[in-house]
Backbone as JSON, one array per atom type, in Angstrom:
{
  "sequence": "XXXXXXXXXXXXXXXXXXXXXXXXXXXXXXXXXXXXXXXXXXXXXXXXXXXXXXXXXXXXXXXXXXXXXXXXXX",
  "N": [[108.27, 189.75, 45.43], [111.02, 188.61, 45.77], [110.49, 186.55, 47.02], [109.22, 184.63, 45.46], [111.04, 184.42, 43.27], [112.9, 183.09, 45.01], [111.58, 181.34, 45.73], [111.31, 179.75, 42.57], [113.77, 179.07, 42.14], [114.3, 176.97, 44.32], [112.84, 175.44, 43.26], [113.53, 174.62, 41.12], [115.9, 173.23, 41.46], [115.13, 171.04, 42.7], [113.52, 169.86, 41.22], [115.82, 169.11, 39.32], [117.24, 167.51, 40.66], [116.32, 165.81, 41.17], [115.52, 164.66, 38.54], [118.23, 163.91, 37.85], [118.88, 161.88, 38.96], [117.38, 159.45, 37.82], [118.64, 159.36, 35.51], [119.93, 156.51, 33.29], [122.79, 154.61, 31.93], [123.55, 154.79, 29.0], [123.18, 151.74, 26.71], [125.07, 149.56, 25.04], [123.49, 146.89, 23.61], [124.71, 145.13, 24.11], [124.38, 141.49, 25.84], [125.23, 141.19, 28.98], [128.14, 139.26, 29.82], [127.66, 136.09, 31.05], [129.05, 134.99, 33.98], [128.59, 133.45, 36.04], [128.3, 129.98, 37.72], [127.12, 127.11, 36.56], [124.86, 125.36, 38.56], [124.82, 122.43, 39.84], [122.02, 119.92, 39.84], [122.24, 117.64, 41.5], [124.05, 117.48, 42.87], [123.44, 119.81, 44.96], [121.49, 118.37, 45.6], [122.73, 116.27, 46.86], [124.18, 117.56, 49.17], [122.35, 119.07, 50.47], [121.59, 116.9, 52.03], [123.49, 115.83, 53.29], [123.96, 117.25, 55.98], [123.05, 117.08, 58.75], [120.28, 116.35, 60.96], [119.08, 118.19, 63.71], [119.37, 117.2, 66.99], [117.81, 118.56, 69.21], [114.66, 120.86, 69.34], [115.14, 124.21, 67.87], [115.47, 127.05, 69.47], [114.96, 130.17, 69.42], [114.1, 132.03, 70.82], [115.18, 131.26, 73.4], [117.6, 132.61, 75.18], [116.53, 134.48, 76.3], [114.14, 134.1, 77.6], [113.53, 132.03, 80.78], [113.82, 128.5, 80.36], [111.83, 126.53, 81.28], [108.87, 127.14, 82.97], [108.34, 129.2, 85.66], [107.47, 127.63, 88.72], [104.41, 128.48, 90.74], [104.45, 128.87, 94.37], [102.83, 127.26, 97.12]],
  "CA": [[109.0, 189.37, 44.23], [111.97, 188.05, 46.19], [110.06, 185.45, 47.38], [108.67, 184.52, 43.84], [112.41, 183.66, 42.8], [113.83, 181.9, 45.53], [110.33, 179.55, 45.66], [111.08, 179.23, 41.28], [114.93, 178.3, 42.38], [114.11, 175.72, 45.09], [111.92, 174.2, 42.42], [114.67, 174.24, 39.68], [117.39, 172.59, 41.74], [114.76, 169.41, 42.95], [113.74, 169.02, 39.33], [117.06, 168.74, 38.71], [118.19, 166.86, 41.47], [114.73, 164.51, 40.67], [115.98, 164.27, 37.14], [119.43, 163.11, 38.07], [118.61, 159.84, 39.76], [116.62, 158.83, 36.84], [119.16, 158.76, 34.34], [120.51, 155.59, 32.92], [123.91, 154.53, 31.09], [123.25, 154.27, 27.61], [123.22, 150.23, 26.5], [125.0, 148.99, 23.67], [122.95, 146.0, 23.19], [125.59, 143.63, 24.13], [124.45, 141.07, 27.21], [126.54, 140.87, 29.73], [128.93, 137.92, 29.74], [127.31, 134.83, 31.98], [130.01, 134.38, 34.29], [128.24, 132.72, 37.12], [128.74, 129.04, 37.59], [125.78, 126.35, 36.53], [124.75, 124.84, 39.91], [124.24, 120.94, 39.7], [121.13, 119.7, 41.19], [122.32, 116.43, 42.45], [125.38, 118.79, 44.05], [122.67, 120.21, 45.99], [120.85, 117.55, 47.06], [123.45, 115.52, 47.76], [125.14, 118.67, 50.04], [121.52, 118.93, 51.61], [121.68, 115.64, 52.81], [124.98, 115.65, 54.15], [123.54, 118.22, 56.84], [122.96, 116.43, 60.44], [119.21, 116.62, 61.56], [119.28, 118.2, 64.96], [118.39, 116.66, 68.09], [116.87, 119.32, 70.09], [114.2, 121.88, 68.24], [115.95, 125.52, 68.22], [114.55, 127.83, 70.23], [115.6, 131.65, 69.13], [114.22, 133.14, 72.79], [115.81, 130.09, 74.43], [118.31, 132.96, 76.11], [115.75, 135.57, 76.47], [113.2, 133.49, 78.85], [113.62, 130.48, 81.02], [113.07, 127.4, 79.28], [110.48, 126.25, 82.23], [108.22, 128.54, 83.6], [108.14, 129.1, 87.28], [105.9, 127.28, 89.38], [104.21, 129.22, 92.12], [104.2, 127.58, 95.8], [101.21, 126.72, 97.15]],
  "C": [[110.18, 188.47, 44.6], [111.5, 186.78, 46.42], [109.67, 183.86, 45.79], [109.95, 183.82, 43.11], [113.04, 182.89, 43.58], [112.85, 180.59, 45.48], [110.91, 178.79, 43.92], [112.55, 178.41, 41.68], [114.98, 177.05, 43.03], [113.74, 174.65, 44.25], [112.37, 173.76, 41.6], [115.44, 173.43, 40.48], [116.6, 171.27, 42.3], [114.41, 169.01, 41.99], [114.98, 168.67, 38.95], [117.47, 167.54, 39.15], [117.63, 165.57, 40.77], [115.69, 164.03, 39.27], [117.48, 163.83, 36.78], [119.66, 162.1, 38.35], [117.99, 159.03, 38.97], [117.74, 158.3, 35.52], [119.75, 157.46, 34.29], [121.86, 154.96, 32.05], [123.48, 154.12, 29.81], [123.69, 152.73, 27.76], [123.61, 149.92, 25.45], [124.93, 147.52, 22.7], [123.64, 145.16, 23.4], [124.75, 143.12, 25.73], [125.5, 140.67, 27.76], [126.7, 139.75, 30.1], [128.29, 137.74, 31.53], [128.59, 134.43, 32.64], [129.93, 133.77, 35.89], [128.36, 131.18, 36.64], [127.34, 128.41, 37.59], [126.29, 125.85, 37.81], [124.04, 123.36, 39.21], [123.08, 120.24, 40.84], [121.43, 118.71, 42.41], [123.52, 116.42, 43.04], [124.82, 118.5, 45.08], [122.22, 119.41, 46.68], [121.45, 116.91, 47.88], [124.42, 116.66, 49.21], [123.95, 118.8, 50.88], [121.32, 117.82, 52.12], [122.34, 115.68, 53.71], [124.63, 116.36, 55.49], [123.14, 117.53, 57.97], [121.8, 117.11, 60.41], [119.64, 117.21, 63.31], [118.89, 117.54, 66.07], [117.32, 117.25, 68.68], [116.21, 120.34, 68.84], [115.06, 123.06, 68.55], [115.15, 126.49, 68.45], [115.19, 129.23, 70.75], [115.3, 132.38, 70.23], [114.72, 132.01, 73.92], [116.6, 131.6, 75.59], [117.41, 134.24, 76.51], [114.96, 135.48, 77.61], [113.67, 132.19, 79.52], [112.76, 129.16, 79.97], [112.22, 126.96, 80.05], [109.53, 127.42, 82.67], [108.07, 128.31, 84.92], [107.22, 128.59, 87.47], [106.06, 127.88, 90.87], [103.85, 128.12, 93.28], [102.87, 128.03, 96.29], [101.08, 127.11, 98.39]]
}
């Protein structure tokens, strides 16, 4: 019988818990004020332009491995 109530308790307090994370703040239909800034395209492009092509490609295990690979002697 003991057992019988602490298993029904365990099961009440994760329904609960479960049913706590679900709730939501009521909404009272208003949208929320737009107060991000319009982005101009020809901003952008002109700002991706501006950007320097690199010379060399980039090479993310550059410091990980030699950039040559050993050559074995003969």
């Amino acid at each position: 019988m003991r057992i019988l109530v602490i298993a029904a308790a365990v099961l009440a307090l994760t329904a609960a818990s479960a049913q706590a994370q679900g709730r939501r703040q009521p909404n009272d239909g208003a949208k929320p004020a737009d107060n991000r800034p319009k982005v101009d395209e020809k901003a952008y492009k002109a700002a991706l332009e501006r950007i320097p092509e690199p010379k060399e490609k980039y090479d993310p295990w550059g410091g990980a491995r030699p950039s040559e690979p050993a050559k074995k002697p003969r």
